[in-house]
gemmi code that builds the backbone of each chain (N, CA, C; Angstrom):
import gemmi

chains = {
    "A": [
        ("UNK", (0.849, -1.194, 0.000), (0.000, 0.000, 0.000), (0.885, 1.244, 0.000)),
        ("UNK", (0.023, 1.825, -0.976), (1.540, 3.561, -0.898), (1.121, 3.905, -0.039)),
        ("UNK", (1.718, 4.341, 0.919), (1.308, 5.436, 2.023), (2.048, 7.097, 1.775)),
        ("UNK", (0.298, 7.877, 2.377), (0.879, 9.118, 2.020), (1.278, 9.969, 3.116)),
        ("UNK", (2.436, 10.205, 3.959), (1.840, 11.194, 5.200), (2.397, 12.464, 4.943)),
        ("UNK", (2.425, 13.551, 3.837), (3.122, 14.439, 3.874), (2.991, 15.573, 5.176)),
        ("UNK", (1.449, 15.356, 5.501), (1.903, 16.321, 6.907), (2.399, 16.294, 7.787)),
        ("UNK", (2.222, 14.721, 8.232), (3.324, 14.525, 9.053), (4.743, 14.660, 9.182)),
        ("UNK", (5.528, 14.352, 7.557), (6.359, 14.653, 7.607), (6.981, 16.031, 8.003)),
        ("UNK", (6.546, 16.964, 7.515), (6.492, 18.127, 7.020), (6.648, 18.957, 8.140)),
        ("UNK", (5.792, 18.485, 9.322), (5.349, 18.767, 10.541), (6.634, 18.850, 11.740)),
        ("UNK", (6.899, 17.019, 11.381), (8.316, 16.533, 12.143), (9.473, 17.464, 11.981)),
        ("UNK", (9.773, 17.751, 10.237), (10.815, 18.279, 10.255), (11.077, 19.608, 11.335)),
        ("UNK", (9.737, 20.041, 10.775), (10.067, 21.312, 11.985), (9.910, 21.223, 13.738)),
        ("UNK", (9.240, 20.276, 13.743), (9.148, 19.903, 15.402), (10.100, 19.476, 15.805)),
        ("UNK", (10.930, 18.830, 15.180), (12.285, 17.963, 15.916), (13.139, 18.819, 16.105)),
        ("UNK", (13.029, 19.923, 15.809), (14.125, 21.422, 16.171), (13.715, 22.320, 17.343)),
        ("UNK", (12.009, 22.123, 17.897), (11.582, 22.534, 19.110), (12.005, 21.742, 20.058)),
        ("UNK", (11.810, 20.594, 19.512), (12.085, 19.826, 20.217), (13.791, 19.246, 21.196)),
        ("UNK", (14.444, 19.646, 20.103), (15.809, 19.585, 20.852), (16.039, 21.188, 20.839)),
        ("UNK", (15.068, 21.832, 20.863), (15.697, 23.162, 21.823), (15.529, 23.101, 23.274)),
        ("UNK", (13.957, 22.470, 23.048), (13.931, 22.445, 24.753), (14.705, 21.383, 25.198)),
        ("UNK", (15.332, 20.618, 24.469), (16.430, 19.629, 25.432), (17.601, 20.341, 25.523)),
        ("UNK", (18.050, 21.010, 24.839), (19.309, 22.211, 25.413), (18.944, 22.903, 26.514)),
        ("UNK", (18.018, 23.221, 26.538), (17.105, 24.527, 27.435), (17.176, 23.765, 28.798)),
        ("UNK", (16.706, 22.360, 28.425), (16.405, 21.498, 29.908), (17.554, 21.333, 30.662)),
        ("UNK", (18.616, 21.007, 29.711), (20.108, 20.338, 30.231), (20.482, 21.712, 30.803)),
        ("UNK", (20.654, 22.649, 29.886), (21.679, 23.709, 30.560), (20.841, 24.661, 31.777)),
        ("UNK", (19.527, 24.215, 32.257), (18.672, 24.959, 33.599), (18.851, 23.885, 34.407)),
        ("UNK", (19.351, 22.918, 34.140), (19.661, 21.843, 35.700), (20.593, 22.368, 36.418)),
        ("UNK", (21.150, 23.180, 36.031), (22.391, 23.533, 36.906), (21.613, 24.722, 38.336)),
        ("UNK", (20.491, 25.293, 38.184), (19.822, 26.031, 39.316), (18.240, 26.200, 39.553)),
        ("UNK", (17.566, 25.293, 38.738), (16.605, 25.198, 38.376), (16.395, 23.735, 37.682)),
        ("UNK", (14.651, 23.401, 37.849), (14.267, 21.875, 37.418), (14.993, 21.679, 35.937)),
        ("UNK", (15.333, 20.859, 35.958), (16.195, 20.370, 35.081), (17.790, 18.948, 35.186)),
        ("UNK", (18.115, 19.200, 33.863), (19.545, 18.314, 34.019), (19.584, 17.527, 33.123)),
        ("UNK", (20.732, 16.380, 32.982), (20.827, 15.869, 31.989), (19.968, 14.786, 31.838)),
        ("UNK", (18.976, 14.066, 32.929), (18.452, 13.338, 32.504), (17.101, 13.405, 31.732)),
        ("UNK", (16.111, 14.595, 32.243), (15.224, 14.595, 31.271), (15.680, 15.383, 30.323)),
        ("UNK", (16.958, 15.866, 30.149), (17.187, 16.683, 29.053), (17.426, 15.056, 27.889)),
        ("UNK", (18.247, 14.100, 28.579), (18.735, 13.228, 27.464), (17.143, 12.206, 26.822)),
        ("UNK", (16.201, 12.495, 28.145), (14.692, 11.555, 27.900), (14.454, 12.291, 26.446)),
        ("UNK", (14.188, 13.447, 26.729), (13.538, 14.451, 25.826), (14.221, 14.642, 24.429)),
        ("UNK", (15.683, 14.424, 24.353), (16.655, 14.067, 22.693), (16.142, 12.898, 22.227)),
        ("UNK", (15.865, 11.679, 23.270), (15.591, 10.374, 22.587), (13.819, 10.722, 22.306)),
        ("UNK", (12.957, 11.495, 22.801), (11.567, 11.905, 22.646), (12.063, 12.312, 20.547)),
        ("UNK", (12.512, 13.276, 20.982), (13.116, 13.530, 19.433), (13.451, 12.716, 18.589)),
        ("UNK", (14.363, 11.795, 18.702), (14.433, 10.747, 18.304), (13.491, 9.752, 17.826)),
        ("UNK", (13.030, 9.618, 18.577), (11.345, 8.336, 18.740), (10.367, 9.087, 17.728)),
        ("UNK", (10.380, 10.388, 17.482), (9.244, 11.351, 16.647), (10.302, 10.822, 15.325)),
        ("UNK", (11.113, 11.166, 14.910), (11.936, 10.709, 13.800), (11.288, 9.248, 13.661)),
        ("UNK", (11.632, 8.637, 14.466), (11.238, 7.277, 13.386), (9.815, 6.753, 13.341)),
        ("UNK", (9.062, 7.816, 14.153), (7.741, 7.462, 13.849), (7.100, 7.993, 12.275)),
        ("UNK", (7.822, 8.989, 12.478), (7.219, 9.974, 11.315), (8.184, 9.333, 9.727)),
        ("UNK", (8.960, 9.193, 10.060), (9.888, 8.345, 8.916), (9.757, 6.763, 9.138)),
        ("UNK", (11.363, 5.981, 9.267), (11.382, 4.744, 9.543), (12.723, 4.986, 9.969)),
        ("UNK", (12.761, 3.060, 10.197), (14.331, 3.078, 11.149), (15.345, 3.352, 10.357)),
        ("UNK", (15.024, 2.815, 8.986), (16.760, 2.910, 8.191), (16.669, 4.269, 7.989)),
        ("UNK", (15.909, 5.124, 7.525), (15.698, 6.884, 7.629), (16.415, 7.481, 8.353)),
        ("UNK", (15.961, 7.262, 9.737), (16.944, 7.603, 10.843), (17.905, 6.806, 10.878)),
        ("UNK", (18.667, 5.864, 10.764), (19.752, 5.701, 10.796), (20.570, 5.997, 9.822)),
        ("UNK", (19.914, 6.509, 8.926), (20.686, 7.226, 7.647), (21.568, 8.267, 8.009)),
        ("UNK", (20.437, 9.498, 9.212), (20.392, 10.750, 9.512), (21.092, 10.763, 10.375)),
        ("UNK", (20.984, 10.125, 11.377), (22.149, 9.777, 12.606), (22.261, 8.476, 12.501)),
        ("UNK", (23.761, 8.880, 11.767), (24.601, 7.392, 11.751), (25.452, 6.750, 12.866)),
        ("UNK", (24.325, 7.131, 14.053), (25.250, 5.954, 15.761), (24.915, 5.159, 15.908)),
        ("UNK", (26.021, 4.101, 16.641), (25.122, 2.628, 16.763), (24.577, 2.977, 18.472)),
        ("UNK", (23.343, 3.287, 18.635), (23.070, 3.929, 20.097), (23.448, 2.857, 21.163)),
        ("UNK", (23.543, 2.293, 20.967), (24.779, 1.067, 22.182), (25.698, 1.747, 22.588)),
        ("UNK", (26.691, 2.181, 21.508), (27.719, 2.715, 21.496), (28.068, 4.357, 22.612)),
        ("UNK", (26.977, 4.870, 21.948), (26.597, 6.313, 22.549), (25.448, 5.883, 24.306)),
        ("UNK", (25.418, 4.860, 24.158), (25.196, 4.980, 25.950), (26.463, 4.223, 26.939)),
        ("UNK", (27.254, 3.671, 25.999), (27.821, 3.113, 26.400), (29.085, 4.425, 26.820)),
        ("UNK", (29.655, 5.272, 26.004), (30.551, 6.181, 25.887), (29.792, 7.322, 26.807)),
        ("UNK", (28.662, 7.361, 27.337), (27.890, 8.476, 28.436), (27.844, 7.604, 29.786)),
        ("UNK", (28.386, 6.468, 30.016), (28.274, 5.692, 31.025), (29.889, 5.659, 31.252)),
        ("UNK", (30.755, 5.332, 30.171), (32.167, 5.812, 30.642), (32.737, 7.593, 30.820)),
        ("UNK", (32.096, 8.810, 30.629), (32.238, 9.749, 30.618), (32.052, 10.365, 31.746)),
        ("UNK", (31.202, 9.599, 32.740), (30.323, 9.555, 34.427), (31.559, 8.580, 35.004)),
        ("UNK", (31.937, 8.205, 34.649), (32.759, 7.069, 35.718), (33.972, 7.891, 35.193)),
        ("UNK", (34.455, 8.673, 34.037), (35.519, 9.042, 34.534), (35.472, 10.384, 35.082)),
        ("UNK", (34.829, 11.291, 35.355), (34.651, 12.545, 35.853), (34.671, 11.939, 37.354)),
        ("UNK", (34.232, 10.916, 37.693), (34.243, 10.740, 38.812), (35.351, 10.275, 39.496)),
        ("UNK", (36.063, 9.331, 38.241), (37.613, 9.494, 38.898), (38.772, 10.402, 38.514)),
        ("UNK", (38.074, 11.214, 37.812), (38.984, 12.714, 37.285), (39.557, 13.253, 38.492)),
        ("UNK", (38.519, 13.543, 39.643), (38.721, 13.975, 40.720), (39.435, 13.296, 41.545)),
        ("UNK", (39.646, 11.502, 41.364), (40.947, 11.504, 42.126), (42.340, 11.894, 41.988)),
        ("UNK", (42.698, 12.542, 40.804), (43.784, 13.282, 40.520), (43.721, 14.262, 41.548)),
        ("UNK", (42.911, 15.091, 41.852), (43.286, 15.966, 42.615), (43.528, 15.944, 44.312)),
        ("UNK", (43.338, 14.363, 44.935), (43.269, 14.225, 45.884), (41.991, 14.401, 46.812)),
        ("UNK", (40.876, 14.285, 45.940), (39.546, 14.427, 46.735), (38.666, 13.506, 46.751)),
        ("UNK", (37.650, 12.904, 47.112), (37.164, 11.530, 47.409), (36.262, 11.889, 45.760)),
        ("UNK", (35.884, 10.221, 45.298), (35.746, 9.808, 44.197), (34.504, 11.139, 43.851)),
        ("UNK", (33.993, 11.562, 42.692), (32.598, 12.021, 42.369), (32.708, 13.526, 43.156)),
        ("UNK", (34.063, 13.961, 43.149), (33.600, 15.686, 44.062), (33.702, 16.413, 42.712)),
        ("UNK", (33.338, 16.978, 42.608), (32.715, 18.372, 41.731), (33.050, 19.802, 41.947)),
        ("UNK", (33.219, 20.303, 41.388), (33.881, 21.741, 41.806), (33.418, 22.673, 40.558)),
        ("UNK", (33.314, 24.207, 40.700), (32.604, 24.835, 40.150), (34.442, 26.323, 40.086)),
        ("UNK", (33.999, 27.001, 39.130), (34.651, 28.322, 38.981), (34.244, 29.249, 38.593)),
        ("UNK", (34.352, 31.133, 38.697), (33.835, 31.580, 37.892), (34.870, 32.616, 36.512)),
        ("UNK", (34.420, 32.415, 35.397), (35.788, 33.339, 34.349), (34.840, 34.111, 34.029)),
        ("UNK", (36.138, 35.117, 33.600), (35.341, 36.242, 32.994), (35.642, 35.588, 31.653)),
        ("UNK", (34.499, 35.979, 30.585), (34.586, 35.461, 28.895), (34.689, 37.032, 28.319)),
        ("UNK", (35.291, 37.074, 27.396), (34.918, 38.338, 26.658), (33.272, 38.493, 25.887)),
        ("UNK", (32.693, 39.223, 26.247), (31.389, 39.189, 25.352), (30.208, 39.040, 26.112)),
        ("UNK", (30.490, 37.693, 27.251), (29.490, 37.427, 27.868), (29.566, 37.997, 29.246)),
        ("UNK", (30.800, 38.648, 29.892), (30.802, 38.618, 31.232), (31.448, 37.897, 31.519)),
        ("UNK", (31.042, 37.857, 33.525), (31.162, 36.893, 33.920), (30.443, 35.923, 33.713)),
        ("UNK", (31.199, 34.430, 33.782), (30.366, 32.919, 33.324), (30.968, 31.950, 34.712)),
        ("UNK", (30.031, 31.421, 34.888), (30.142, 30.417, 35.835), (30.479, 28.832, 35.216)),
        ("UNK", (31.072, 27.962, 35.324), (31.453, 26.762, 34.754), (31.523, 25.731, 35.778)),
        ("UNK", (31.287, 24.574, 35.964), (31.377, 23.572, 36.804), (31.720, 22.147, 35.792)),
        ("UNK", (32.337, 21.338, 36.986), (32.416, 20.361, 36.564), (31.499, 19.355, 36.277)),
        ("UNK", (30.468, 19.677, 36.477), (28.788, 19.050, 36.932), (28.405, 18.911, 35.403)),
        ("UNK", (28.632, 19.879, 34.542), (28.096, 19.471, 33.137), (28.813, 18.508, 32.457)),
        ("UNK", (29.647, 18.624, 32.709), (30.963, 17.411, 32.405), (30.238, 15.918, 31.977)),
        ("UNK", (30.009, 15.621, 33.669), (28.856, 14.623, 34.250), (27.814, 14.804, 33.663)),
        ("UNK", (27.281, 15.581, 33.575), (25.459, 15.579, 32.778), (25.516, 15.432, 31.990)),
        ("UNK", (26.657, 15.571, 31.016), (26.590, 15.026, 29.790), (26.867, 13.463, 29.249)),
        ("UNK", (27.493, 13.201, 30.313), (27.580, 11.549, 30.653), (26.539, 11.070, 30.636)),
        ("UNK", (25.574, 12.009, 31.900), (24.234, 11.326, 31.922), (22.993, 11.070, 30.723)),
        ("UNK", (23.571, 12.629, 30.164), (22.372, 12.779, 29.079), (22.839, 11.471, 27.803)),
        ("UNK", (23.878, 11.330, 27.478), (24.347, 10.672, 26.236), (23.543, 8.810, 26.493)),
        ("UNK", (23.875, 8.609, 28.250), (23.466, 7.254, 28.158), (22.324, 7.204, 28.465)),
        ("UNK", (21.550, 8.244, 28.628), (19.955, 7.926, 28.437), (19.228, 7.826, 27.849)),
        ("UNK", (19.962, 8.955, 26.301), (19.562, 8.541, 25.172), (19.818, 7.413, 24.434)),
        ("UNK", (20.938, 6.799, 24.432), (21.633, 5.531, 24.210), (20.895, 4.459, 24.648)),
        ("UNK", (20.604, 4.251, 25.971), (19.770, 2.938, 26.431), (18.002, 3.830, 26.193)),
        ("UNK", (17.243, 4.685, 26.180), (16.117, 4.360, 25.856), (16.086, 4.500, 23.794)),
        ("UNK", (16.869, 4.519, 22.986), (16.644, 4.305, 21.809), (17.374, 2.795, 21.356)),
        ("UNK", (17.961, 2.383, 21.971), (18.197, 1.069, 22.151), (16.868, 0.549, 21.987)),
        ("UNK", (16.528, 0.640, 23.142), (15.194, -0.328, 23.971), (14.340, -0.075, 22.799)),
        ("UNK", (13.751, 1.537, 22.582), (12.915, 1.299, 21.359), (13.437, 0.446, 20.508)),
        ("UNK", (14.159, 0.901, 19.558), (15.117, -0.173, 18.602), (14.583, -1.755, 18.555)),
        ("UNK", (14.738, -2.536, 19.595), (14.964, -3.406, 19.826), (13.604, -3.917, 20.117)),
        ("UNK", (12.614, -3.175, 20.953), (11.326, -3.619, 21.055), (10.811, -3.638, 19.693)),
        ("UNK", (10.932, -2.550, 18.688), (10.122, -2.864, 17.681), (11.014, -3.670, 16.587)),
        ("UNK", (11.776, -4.520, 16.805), (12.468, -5.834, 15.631), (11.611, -7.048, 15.418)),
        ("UNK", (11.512, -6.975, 14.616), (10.393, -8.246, 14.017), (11.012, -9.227, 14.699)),
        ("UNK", (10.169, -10.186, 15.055), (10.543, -11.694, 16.111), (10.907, -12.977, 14.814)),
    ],
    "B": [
        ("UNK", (-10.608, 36.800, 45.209), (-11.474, 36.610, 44.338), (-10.931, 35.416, 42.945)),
        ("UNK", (-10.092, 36.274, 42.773), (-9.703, 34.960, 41.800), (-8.597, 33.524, 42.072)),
        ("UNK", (-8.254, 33.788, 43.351), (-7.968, 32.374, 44.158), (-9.166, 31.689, 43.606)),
        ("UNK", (-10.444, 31.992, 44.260), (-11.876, 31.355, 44.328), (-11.743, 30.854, 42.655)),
        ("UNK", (-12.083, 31.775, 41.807), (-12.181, 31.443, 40.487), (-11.328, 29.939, 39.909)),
        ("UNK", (-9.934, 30.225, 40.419), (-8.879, 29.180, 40.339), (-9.366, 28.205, 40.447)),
        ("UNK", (-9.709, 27.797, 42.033), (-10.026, 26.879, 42.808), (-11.385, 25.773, 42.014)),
        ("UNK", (-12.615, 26.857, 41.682), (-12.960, 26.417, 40.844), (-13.119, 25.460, 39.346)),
        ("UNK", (-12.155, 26.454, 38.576), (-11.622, 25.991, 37.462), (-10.951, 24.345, 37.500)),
        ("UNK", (-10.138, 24.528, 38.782), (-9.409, 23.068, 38.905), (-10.465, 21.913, 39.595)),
        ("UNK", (-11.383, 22.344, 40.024), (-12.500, 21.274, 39.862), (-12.823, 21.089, 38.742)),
        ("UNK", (-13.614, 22.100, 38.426), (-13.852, 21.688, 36.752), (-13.268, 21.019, 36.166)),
        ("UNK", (-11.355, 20.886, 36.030), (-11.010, 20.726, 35.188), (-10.861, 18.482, 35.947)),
        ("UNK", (-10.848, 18.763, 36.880), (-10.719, 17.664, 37.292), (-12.027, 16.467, 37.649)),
        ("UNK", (-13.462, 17.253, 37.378), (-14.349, 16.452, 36.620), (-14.071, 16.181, 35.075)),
        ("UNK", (-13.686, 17.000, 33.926), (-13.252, 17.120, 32.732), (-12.721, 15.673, 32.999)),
        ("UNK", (-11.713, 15.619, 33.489), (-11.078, 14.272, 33.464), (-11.468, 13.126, 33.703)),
        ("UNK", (-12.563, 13.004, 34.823), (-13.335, 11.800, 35.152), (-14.410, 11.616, 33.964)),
        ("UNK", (-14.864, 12.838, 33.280), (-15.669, 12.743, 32.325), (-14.786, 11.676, 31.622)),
        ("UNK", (-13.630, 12.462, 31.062), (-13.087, 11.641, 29.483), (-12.790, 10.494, 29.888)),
        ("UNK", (-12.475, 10.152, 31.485), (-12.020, 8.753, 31.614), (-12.824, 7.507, 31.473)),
        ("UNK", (-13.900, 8.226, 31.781), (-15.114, 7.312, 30.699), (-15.322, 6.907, 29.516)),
        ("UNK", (-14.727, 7.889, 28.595), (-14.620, 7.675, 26.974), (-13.695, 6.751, 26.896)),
        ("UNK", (-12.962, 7.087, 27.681), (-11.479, 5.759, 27.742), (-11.815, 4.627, 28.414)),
        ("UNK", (-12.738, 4.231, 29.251), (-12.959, 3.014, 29.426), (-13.928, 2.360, 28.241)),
        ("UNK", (-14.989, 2.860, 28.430), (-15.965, 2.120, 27.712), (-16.401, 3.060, 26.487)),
        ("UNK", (-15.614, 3.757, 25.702), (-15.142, 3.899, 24.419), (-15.892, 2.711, 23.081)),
        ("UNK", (-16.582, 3.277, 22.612), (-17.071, 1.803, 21.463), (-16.081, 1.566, 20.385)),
        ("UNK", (-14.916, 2.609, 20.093), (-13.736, 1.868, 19.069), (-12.843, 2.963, 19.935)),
        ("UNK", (-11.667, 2.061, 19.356), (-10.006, 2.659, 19.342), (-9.839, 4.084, 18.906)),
        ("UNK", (-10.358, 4.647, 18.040), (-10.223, 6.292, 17.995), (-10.661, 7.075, 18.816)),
        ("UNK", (-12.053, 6.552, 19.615), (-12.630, 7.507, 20.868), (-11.563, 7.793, 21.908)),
        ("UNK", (-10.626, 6.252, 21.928), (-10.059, 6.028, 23.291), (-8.971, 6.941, 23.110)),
        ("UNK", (-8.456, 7.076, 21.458), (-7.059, 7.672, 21.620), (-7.271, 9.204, 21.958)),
        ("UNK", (-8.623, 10.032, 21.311), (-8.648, 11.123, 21.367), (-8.929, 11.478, 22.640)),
        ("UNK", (-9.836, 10.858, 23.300), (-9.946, 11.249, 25.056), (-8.731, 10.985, 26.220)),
        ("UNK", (-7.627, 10.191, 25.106), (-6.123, 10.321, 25.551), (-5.818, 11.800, 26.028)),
        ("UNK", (-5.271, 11.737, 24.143), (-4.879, 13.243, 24.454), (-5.657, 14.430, 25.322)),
        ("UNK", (-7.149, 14.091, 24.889), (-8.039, 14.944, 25.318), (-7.496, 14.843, 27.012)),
        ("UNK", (-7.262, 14.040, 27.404), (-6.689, 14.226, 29.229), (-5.325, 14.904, 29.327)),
        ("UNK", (-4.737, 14.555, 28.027), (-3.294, 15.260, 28.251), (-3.570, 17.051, 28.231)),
        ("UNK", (-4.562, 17.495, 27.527), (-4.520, 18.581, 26.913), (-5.049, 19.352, 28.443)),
        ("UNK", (-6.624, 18.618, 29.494), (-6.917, 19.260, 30.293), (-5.478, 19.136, 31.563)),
        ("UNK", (-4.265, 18.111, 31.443), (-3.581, 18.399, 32.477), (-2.959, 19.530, 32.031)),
        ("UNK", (-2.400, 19.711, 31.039), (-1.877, 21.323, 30.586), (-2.323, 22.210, 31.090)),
        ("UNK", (-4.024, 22.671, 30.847), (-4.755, 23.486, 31.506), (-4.538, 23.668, 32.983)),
        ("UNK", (-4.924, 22.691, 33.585), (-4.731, 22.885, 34.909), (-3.419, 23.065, 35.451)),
        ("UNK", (-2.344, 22.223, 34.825), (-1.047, 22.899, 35.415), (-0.658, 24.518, 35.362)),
        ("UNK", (-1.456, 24.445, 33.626), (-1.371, 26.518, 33.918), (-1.985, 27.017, 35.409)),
        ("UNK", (-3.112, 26.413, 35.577), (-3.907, 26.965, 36.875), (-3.225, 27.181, 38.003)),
        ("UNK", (-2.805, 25.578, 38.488), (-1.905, 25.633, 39.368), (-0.921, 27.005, 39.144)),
        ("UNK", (0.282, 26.593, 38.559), (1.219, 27.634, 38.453), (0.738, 29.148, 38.629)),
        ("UNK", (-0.339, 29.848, 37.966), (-1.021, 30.951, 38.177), (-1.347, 30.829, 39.843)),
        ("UNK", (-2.248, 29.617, 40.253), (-2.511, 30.100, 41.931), (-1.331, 30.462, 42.966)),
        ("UNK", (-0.428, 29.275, 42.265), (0.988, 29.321, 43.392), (1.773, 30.823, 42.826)),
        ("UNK", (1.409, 30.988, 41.760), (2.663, 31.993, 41.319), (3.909, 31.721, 41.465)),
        ("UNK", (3.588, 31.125, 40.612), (5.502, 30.301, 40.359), (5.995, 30.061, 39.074)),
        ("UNK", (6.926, 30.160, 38.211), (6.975, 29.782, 36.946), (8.110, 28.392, 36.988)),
        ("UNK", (7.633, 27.319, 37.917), (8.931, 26.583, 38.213), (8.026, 25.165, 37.232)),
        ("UNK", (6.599, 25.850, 37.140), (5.956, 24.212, 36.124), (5.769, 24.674, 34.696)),
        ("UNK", (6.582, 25.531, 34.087), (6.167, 26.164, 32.941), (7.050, 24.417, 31.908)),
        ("UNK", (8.013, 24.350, 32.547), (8.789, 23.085, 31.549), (7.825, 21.716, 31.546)),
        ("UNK", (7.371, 21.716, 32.477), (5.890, 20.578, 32.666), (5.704, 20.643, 31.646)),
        ("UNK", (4.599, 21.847, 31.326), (3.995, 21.930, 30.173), (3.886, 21.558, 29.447)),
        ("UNK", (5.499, 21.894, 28.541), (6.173, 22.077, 27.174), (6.459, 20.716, 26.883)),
        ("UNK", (6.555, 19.613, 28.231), (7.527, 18.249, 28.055), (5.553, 17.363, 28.011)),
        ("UNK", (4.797, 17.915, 28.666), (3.483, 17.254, 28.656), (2.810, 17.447, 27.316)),
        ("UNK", (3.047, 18.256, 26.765), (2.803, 18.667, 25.457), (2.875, 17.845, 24.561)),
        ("UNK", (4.813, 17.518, 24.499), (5.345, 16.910, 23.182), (5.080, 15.298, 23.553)),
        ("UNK", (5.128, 14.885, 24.309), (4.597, 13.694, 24.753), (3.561, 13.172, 24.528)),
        ("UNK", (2.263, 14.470, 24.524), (0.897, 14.101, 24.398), (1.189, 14.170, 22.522)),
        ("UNK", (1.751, 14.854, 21.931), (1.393, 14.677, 20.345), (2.382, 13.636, 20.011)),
        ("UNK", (3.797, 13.667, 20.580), (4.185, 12.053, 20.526), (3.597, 10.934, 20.015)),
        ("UNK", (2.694, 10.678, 21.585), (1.772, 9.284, 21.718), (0.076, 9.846, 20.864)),
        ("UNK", (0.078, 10.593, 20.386), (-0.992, 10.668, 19.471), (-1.097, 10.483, 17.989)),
        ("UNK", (0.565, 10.473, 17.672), (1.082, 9.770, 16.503), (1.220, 8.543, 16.162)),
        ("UNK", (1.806, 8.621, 17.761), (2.467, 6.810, 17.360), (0.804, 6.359, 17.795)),
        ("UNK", (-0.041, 6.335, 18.129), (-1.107, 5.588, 18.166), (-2.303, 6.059, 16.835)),
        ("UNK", (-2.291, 7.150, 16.372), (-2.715, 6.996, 14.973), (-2.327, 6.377, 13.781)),
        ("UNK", (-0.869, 5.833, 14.274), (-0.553, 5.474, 13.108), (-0.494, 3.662, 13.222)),
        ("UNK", (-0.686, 3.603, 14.524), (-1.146, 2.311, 14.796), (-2.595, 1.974, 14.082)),
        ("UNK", (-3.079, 2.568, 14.510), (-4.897, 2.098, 13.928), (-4.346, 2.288, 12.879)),
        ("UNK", (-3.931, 3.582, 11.771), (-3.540, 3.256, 9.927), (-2.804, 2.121, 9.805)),
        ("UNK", (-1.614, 1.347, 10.438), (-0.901, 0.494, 10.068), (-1.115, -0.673, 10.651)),
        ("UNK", (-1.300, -0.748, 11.628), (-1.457, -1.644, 12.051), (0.141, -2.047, 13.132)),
        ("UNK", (1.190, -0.936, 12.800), (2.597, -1.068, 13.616), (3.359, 0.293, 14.054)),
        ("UNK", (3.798, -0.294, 15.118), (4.209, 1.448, 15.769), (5.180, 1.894, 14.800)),
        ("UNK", (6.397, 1.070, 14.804), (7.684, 1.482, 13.701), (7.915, 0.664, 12.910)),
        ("UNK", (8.124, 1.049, 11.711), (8.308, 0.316, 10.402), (10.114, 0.558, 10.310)),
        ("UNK", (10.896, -0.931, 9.872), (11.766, -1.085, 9.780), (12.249, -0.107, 8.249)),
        ("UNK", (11.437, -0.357, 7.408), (11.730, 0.151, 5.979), (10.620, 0.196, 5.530)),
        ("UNK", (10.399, 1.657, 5.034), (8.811, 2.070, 3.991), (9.321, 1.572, 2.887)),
        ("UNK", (7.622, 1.082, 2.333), (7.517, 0.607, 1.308), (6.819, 1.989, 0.636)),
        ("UNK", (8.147, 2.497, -0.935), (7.120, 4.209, -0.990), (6.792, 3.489, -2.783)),
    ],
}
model = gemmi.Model(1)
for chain_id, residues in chains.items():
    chain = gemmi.Chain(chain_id)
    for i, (resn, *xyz) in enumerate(residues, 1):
        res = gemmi.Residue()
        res.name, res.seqid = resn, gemmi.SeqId(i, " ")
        for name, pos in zip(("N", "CA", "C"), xyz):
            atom = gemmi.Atom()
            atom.name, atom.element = name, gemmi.Element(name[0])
            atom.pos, atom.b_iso = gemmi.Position(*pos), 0.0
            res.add_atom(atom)
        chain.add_residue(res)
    model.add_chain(chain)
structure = gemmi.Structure()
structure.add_model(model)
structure.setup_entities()
């Protein structure tokens, strides 16, 4: 059967760009406000999941060519080493530390080591829940 | 005065819901059920505006936005269930 969905398509393209705005938006307000990397990384794979609804799997894997194993796997080693980053400095495993620079342009900017980590977090959440989709919908 | 009004509204809106949860039980096909889905997603929106307006807080405005894309999410992937008969297709046939 041909199938026609041009609105949908049409629709996606532009939604999947709201859509990972507010996952930037989410990740980078965890730092003082509701937020962080984990529903920021729920909400990339939300993006994700709209992609292959609105398309298909080889589509998206055309578009993003990761093997998402890979990418939760590399956000699960990125958390374990920030956490032993800090034993270089002589401080117990997972301490965190924050600074503030001045940037030209922007001011002062505040920086922590905490995004470091959230990005660990965000990468393997997207990684293991597009997995799981992935894998739930494979023909038996 | 408009505490009261509030207060109101979020009854309302929270019969609204027992209403549709009826369409969702005993629903006579699969399209009633999906639209009184969303249709619940759409009155929690509402009322979370409420809330947030009574408390005066803008700390549930991301609620919203994440209850939102979720609700048209799962209103896809379940329309396109009833058209196909499958949530994700490995490879379109065009």
């Amino acid at each position: 059967m041909k199938s026609n969905d041009v609105i949908l398509q049409a629709v996606t393209k532009i939604v999947v760009f709201i859509i990972l705005t507010l996952a930037v938006y989410l990740f980078f307000s965890g730092h003082n406000n509701p937020g962080g990397g984990f529903i920021g990384g729920l909400v990339l794979a939300a993006a994700v999941v709209l992609l292959i609804l609105a398309f298909d799997v080889n589509t998206m894997q055309r578009a993003l060519p990761f093997d998402f194993k890979v990418v939760g796997a590399l956000g699960g080693f990125i958390v374990i080493a920030t956490g032993f980053g800090s034993l270089l400095f002589d401080v117990p495993f997972l301490t965190q530390t924050m600074g503030e620079f001045d940037v030209p342009f922007f001011g002062e900017m505040e920086f922590s080591t905490v995004t470091i980590f959230e990005v660990g977090v965000a990468l393997a959440v997207v990684g293991v829940v597009v997995t799981i989709i992935l894998s739930i919908s494979k023909d038996v | 005065m408009i505490d009261i009004m509030l207060i109101i509204a979020l009854a309302l809106f929270g019969l609204a819901v027992l209403i549709t949860l009826f369409r969702v039980i005993v629903g006579p096909s699969l399209p009633d059920r999906v639209i009184a889905l969303d249709m619940i997603g759409v009155i929690l929106i509402s009322g979370i505006a409420t809330i947030s307006i009574l408390l005066e807080t803008k700390a549930f405005l991301e609620v919203i936005l994440i209850l939102g894309i979720l609700a048209f999410i799962s209103t896809i992937a379940f329309s396109k269930f009833i058209e196909r008969g499958v949530f994700i297709e490995r490879k379109r046939d065009l």
